[in-house]
C-alpha positions as CSV (number, residue, x, y, z in Angstrom):
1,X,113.3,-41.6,67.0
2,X,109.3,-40.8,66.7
3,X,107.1,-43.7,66.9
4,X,104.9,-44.3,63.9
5,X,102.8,-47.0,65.3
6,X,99.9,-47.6,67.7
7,X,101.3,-47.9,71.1
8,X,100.6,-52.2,71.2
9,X,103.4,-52.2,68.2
10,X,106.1,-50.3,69.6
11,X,108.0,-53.0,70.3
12,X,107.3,-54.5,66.8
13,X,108.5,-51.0,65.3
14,X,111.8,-50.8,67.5
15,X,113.0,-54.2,66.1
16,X,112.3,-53.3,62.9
17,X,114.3,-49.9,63.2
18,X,117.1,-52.5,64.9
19,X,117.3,-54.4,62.5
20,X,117.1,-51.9,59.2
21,X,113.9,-52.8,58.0
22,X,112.5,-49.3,58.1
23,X,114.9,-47.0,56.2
24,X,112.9,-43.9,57.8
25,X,114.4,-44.9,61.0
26,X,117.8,-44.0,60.2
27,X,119.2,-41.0,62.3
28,X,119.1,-37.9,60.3
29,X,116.8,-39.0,57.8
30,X,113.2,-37.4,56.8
31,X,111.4,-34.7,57.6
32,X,109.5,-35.7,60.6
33,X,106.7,-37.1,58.5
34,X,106.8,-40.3,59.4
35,X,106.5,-44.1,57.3
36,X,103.1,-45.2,56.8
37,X,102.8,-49.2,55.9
38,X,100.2,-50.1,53.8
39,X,99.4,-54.4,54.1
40,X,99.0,-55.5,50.5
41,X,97.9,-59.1,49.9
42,X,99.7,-59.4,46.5
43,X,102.9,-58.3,45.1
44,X,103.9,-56.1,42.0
45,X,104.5,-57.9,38.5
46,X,107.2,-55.0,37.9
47,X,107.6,-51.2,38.0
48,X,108.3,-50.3,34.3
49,X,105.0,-48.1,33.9
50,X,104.4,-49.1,30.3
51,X,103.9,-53.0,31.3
52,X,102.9,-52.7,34.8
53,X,99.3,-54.5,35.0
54,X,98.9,-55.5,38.8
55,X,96.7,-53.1,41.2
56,X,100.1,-53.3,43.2
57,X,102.1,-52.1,40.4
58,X,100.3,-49.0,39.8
59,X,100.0,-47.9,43.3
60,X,103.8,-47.8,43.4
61,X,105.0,-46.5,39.9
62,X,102.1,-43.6,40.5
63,X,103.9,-42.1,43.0
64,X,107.6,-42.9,41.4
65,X,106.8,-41.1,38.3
66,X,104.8,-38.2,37.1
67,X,102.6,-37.7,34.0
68,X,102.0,-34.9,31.7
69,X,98.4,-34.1,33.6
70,X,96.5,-35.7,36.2
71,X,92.9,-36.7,36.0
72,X,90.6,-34.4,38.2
73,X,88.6,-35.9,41.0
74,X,85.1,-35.9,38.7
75,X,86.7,-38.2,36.5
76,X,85.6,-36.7,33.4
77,X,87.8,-38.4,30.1
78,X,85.9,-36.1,27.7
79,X,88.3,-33.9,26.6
80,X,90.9,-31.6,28.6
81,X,88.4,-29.6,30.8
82,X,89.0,-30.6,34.9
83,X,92.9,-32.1,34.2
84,X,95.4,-30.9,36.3
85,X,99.1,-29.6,35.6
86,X,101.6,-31.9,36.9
87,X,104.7,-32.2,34.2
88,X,103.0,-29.9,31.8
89,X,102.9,-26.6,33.5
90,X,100.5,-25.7,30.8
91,X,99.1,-26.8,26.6
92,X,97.5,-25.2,24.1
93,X,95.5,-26.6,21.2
94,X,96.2,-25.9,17.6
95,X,93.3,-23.8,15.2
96,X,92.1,-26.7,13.9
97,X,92.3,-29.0,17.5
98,X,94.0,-31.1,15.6
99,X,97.4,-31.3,17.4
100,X,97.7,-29.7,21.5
101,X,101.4,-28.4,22.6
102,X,102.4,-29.2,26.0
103,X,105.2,-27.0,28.1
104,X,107.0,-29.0,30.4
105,X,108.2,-27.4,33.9
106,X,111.6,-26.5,33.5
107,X,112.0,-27.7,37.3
108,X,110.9,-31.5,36.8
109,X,114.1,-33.8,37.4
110,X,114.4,-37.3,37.2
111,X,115.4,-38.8,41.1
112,X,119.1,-39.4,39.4
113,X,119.2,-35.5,38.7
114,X,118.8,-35.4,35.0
115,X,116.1,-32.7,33.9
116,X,112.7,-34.1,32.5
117,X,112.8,-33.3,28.8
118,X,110.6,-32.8,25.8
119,X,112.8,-35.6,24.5
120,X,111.7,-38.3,27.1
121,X,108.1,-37.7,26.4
122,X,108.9,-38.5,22.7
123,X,111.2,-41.5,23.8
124,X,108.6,-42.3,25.7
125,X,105.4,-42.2,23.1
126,X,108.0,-44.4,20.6
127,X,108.4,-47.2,23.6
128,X,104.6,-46.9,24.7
129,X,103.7,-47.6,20.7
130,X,106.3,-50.5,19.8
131,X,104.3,-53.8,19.6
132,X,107.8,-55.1,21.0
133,X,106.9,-53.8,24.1
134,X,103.3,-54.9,24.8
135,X,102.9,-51.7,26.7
136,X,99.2,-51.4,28.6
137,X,97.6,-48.9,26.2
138,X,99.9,-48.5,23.8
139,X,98.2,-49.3,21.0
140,X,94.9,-46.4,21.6
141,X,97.6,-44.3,21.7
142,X,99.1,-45.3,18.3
143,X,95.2,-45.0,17.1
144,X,94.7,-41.4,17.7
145,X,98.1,-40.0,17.7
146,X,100.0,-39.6,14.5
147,X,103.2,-38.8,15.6
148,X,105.1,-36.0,18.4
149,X,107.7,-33.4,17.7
150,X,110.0,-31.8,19.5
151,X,110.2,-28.0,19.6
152,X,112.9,-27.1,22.7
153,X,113.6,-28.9,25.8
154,X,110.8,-28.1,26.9
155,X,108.4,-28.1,24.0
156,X,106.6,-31.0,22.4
157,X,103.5,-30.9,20.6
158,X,101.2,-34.4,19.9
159,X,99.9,-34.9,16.4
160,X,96.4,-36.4,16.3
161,X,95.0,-38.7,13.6
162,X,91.7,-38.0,14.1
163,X,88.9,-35.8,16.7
164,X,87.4,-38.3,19.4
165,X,85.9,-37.4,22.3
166,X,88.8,-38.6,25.0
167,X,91.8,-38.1,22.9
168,X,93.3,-36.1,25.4
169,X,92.9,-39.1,27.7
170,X,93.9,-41.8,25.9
171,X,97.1,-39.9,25.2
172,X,98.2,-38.4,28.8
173,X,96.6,-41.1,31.2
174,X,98.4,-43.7,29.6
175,X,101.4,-42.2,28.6
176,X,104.1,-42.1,31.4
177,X,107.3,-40.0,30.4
178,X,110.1,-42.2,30.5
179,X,114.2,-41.3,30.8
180,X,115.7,-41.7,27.7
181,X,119.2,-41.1,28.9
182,X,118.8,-44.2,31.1
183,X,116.3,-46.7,28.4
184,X,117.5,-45.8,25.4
185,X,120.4,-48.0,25.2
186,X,117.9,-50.7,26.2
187,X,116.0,-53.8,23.7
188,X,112.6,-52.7,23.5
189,X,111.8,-56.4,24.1
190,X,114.0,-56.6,26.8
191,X,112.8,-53.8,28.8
192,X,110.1,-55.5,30.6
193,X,112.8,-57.5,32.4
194,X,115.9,-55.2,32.7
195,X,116.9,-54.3,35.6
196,X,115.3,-50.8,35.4
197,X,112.0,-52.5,35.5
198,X,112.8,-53.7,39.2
199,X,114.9,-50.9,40.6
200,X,112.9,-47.6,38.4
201,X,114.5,-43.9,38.1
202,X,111.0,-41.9,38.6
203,X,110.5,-38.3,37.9
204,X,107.6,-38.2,40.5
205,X,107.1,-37.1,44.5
206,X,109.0,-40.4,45.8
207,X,112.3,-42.0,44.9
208,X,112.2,-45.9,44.9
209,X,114.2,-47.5,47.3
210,X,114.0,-51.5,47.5
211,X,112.0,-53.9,46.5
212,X,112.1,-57.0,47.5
213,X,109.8,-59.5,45.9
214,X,106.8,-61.0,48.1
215,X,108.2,-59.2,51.1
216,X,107.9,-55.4,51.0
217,X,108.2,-52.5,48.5
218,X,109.9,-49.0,50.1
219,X,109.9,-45.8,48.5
220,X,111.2,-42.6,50.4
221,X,109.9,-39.2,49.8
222,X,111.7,-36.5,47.1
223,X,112.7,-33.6,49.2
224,X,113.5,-31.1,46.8
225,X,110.3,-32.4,44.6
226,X,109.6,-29.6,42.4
227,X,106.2,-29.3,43.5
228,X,106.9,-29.2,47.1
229,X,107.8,-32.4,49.2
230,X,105.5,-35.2,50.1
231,X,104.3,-35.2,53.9
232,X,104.8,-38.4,54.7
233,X,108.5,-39.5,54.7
234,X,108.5,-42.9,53.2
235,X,105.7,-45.6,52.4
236,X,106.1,-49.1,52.1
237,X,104.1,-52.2,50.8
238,X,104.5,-55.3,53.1
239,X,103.2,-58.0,51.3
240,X,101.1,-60.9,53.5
241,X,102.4,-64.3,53.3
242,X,100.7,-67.0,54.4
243,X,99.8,-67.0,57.7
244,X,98.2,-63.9,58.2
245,X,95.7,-61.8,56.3
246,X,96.2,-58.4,55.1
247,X,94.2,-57.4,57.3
248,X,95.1,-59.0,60.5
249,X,98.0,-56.8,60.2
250,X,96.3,-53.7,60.4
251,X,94.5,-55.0,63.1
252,X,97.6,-56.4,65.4
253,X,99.1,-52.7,65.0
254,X,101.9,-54.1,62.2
255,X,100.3,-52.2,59.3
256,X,98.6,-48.1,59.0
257,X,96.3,-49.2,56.1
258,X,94.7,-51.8,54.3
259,X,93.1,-50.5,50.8
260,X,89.6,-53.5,51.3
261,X,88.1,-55.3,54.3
262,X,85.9,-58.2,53.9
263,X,82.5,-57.7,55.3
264,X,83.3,-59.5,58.6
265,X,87.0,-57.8,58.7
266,X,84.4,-54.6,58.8
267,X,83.1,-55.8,61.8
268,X,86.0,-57.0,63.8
269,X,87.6,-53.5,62.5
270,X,85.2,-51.8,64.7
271,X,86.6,-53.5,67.9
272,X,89.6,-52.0,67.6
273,X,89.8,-48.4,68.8
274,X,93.1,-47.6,66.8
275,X,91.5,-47.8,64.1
276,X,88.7,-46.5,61.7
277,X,87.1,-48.2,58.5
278,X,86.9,-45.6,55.5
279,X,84.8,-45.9,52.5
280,X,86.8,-46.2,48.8
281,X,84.7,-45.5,45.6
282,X,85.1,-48.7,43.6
283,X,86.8,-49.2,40.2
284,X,86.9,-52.8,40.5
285,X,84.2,-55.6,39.0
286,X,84.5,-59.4,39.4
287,X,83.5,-61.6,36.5
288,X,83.9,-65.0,35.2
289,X,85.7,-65.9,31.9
290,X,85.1,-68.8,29.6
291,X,88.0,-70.4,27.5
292,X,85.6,-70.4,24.3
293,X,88.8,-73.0,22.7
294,X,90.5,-76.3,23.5
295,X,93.4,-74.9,25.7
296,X,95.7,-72.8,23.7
297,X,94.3,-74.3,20.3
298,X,91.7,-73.5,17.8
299,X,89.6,-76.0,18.3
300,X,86.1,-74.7,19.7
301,X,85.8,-75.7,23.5
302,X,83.3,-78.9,23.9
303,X,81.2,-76.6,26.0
304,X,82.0,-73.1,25.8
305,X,81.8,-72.7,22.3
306,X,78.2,-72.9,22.4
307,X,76.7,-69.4,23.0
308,X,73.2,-71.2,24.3
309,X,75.3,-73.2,26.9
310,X,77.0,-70.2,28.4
311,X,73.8,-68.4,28.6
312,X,71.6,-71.4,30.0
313,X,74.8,-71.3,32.7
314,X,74.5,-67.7,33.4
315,X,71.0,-67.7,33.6
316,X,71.5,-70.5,37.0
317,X,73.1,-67.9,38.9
318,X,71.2,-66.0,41.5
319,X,73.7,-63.1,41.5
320,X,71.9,-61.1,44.2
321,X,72.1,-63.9,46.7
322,X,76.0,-64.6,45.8
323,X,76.8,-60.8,46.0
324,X,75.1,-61.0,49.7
325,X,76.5,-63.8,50.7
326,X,80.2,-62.2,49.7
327,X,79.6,-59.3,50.4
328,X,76.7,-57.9,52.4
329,X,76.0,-54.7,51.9
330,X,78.9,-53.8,50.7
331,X,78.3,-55.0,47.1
332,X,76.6,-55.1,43.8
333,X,75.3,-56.8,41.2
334,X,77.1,-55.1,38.0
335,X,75.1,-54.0,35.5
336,X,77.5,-55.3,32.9
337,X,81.1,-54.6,31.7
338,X,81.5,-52.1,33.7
339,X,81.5,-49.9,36.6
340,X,79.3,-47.4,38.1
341,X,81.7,-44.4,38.4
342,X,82.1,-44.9,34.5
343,X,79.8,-42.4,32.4
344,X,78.4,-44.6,29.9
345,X,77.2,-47.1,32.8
346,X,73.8,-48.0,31.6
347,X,71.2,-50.0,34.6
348,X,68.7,-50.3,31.0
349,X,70.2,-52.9,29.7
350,X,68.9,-56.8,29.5
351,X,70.5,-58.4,32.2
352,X,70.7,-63.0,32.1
353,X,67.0,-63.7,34.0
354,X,67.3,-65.8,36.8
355,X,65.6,-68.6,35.6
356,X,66.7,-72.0,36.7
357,X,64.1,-73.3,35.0
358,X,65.1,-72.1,31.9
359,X,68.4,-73.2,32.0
360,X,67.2,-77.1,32.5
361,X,64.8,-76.2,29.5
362,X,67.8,-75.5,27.6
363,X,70.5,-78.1,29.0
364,X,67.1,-80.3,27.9
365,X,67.1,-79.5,24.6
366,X,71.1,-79.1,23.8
367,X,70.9,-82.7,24.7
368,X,71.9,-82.8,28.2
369,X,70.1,-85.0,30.3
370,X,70.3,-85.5,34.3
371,X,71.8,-88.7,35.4
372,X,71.4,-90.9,38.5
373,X,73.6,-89.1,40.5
374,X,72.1,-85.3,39.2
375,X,74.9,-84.4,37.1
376,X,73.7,-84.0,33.1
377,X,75.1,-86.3,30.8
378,X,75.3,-86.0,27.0
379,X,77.0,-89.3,25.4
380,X,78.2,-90.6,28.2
381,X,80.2,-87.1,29.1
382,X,79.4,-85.5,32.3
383,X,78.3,-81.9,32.0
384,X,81.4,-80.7,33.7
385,X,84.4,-78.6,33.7
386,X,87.0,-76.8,36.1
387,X,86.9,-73.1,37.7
388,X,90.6,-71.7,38.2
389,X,90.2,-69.3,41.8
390,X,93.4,-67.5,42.9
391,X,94.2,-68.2,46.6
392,X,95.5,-64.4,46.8
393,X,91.5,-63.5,46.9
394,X,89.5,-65.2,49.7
395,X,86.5,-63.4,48.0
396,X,87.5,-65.5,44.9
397,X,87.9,-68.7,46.4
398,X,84.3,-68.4,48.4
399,X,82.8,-67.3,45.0
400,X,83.9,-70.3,43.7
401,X,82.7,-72.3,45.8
402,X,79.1,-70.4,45.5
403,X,79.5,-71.2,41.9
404,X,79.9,-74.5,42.4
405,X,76.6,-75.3,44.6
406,X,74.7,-73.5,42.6
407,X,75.6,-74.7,38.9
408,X,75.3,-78.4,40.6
409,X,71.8,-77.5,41.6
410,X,70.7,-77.4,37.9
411,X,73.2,-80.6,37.0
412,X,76.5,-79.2,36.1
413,X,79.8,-80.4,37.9
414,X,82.1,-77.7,38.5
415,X,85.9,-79.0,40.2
416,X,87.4,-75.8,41.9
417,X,90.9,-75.7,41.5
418,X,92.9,-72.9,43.9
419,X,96.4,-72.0,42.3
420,X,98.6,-69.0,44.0
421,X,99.1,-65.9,41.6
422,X,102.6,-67.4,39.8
423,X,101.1,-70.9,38.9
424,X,97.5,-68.8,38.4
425,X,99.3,-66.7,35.8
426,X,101.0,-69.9,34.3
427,X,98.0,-71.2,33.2
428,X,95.8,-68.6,31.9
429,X,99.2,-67.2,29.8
430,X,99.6,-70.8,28.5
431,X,95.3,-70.7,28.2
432,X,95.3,-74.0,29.8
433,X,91.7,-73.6,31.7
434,X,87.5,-73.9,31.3
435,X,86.9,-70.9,33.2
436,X,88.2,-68.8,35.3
437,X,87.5,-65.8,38.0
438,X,88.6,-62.7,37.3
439,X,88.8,-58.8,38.8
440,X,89.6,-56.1,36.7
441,X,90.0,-52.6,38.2
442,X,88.8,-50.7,35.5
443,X,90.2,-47.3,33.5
444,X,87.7,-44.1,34.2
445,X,87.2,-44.5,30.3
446,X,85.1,-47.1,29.0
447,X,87.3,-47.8,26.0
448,X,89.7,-50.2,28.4
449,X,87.2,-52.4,27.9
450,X,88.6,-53.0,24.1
451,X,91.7,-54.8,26.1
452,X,89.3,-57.4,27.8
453,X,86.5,-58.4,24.8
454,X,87.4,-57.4,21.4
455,X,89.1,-59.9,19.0
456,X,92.4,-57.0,18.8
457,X,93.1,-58.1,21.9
458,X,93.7,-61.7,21.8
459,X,97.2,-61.5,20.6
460,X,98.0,-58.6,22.9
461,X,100.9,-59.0,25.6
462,X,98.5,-56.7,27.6
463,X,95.4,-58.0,26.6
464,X,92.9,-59.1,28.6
465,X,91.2,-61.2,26.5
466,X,92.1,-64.7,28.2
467,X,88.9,-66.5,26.4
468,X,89.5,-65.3,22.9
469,X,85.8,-63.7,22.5
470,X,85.2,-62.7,19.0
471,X,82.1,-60.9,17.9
472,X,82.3,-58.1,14.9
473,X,79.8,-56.6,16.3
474,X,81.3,-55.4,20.0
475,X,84.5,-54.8,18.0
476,X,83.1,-52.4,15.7
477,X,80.8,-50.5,18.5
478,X,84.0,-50.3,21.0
479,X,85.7,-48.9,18.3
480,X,83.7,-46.3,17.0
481,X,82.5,-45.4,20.7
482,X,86.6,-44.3,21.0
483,X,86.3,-42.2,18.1
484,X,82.8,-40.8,18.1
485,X,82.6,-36.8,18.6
486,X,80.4,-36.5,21.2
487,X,79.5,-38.3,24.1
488,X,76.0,-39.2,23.1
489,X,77.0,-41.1,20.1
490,X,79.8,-42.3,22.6
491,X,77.0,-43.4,24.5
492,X,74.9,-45.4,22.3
493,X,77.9,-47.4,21.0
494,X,78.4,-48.5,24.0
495,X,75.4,-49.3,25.1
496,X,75.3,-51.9,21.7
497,X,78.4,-53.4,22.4
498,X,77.4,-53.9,26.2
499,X,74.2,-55.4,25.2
500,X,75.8,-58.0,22.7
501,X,78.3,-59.0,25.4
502,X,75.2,-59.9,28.0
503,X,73.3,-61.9,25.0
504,X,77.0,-63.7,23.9
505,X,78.0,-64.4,27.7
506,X,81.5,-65.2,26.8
507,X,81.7,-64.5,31.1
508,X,79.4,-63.8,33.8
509,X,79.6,-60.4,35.4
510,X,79.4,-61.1,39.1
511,X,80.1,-58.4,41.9
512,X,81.5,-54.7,42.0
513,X,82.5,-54.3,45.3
514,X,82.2,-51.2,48.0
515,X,85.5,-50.4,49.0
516,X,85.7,-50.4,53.3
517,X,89.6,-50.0,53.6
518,X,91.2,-50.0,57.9
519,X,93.3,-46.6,58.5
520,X,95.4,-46.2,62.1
521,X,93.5,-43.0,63.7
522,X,96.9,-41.8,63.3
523,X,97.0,-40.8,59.9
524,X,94.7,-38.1,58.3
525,X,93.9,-38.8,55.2
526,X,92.3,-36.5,52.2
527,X,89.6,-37.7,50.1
528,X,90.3,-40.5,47.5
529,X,89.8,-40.7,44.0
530,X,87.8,-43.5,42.4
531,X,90.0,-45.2,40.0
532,X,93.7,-44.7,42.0
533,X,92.9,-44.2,46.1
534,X,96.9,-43.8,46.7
535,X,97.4,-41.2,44.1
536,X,96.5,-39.0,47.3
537,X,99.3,-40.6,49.4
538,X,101.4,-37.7,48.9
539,X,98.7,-35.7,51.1
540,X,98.9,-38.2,53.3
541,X,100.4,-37.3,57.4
542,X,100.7,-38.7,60.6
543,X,99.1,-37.4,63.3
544,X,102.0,-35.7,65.8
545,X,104.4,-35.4,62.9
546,X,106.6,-32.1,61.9
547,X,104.5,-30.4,59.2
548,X,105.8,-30.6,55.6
549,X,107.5,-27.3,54.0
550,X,104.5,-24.5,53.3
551,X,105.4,-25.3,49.6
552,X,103.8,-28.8,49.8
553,X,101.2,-28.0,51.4
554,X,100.4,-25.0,48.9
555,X,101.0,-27.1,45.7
556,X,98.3,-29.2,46.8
């Protein structure tokens, strides 16, 4: 039996080997590569790829099943050029690039033994575009694709509707492959909740193995993956209770890898020799929402539906001091919507002044007037309303409180209310909030952002759109940006709809993080991509452990 962790957790790792709760410690099982354990403060809302939302879900069902092609490191979502073969050994694009062929590898298998087939891509497009199914994405890909045919097991060409700039995207960074031989017999409707969706059949470099919900996640390594075996022999996600941080894990030797430190985790990290901080590129922004209704009603919210409001309430923040005191150096002030490492990200744009001033100018002049106790008044009605912070985020809760002192220092009365991530997604499904705080970690293509702001996604399943913004305006942009040809008429259609998001404030854009993750010295890790860090785990090793077979190493 190989240890796997630092030499303070040994005895932590023999009692879990005693009592079964690392599979990898079986006799006779693995390849030598060891189990890495990566800390994970929240748990997965499901493994069925098309409806998997949470962070958490994605790390794991990217590694339990494979895609057509894999985004290159550059993250370019203009068209085909820098995508790497992963299902699709190789496509071709019709005369008029009006439809592209892709040829699957005859070698692919899904982890019950069944060969990946043309037919489970097309299963899969018809599941990913039912509205029954609410699937993430699934209805850019009913935009832009027209239909997909079948040619031989391993033939299928896509049918486009239309040319756009990140066709090619849309369709094969959304669209996961799914087993028809398992699903089909399967209610669309019901498919979020079957039993598949908590115990999957992948295709990809690891097999799932158990999950078991707000406790850990296990998957185990494929060893006769097509494209040569992971190194690592299993990974699992233990998720933090209460009790102890993520991080504190890492740190007390029970954990290899934590994906984000807070600034002062960053310094205690560097007091422990085991271990070394490394540097993530971000995906991820934090930003405030505004329920611009009356719960889950039509009727315009008593505050939010006034556009001058949210502005004179934006325009109290001092975001550079709250992104300091969160975060240090290690974050920023976004520059809107979006993040940095997306192409369109534009610093030109218009940003809410800080004007404190200006905001009691306008709360003056909308009628709100400061009481004896500070707090503005209009009618007798305190100017007041409540901020929904999830106690899975620490950063959240402090932000919240930030909020708070700040909006009181210009008369408004914020109550913080901190709900854990069941009762958290109660309410905002059921719309029953003011405002809440909110992290999205974003797509490389800018046209996620239709999922969050644009009035088509209010009655999505997937939709982001928890205050029911509506403005023709960012609608119509957003939607011509995702069928423009090129990338400078891309670009300025963006750049409108950003703009008319900052003047509307239907939220606040708050903080995009920089990623300082904790690592044992023991592993060796590759470099990580910006928008999924773990789709490198299968790189991953452990210092000391038996090399994987040459034909792992070469495919990668």
């Amino acid at each position: 039996m190989r240890r796997l962790r630092f030499a303070r957790a040994g005895r932590l790792f023999l009692l879990a080997c005693a009592s079964g709760w690392l599979g990898a410690c079986a006799p006779g099982e693995g390849s030598g590569g060891g189990t890495v354990v990566i800390s994970a403060a929240g748990d997965a809302d499901g493994l069925f790829p098309p409806v998997a939302r949470q962070s958490q879900s994605r790390q794991v069902t990217d590694l339990l099943f494979e895609k057509l092609a894999d985004l290159g490191p550059d993250l370019v979502t203009a068209g085909d050029v820098g995508w790497t073969p992963r299902l699709a050994r190789r496509w071709e694009w019709s005369p008029d690039s009006m439809a592209v062929t892709f040829h699957l590898d005859p070698r692919a298998r899904w982890h019950d033994g069944a060969p990946v087939r043309a037919h489970d891509v097309r299963f899969a497009f018809a599941v990913y575009t039912d509205p029954a199914v609410g699937a993430a994405g699934g209805s850019d890909i009913a935009k832009v694709v027209d239909s997909l045919t079948v040619s031989d097991s391993v033939t299928c060409t896509v049918w486009f509707r239309n040319r756009s700039l990140e066709r090619f995207f849309q369709l094969v960074y959304t669209l996961v492959p799914l087993p028809e031989h398992l699903l089909a017999g399967v209610r669309r409707d019901s498919l979020r909740t079957s039993a598949f969706a908590s115990a999957p059949t992948g295709n990809g470099p690891f097999r799932f193995v158990k999950w078991e919900p707000r406790q850990r996640i296990e998957i185990a390594a494929v060893p006769d993956f097509y494209r040569g075996r992971p190194a690592l022999d299993r990974v699992i996600w233990s998720i933090v209770t209460e009790g102890q941080t993520a991080a504190q894990r890492v740190f007390a030797g029970e954990a290899d890898f934590i994906e984000t430190l807070s600034p002062p985790e960053v310094a205690d990290a560097a007091t422990h020799a085991d271990i070394r901080p490394v540097k993530l590129p971000s995906s991820i922004y934090g930003f405030l929402v505004f329920n611009l209704h009356e719960g889950a009603s039509e009727r315009p919210h008593a505050l939010f539906a006034d556009r001058a409001l949210r502005r004179a309430l934006a325009m109290a923040l001092d975001r550079s001091a709250i992104v300091r005191n969160l975060l240090d150096t290690l974050g920023l002030v976004p520059w809107g919507p979006f993040t940095r490492v997306q192409w369109p990200a534009d610093s030109t744009l218009q940003q809410p002044p800080f004007d404190p001033d200006a905001t009691a100018r306008v709360l003056d002049s909308l009628g709100w007037r400061a009481g004896p106790d500070g707090i503005r008044r209009r009618g007798g009605r305190p100017l007041a309303f409540g901020l929904l912070a999830p106690t899975s985020s620490q950063l959240r809760v402090r932000l919240a409180v930030l909020l708070q002192e700040q909006w009181r220092q210009v008369g408004v009365r914020v109550d913080v209310e901190r709900l854990e991530n069941t009762a958290m997604g109660q309410r905002v499904a059921s719309r029953r909030f003011d405002a809440i705080l909110f992290a999205l970690q974003t797509s490389p293509s800018p046209s996620g952002l239709r999922q969050v702001w644009t009035s088509a996604a209010i009655p999505m399943a997937n939709g982001f759109n928890f205050g029911r913004y509506r403005n023709p305006v960012v609608d119509a942009h957003l939607d011509s940006a995702v069928v423009a040809p090129t990338a400078t008429a891309a670009r300025a259609h963006y750049r409108v709809a950003y703009q008319a998001l900052l003047d509307d404030a239907p939220g606040i854009w708050l903080y995009e993080p920089i990623f300082v993750a904790a690592a044992s010295r023991r592993l060796v890790l590759p470099t990580f991509r910006a928008d999924a860090w773990w789709m490198s785990i299968p790189s991953w090793r452990v210092v000391g452990g038996v090399p994987a077979p040459a034909a792992a190493t070469e495919s990668r």
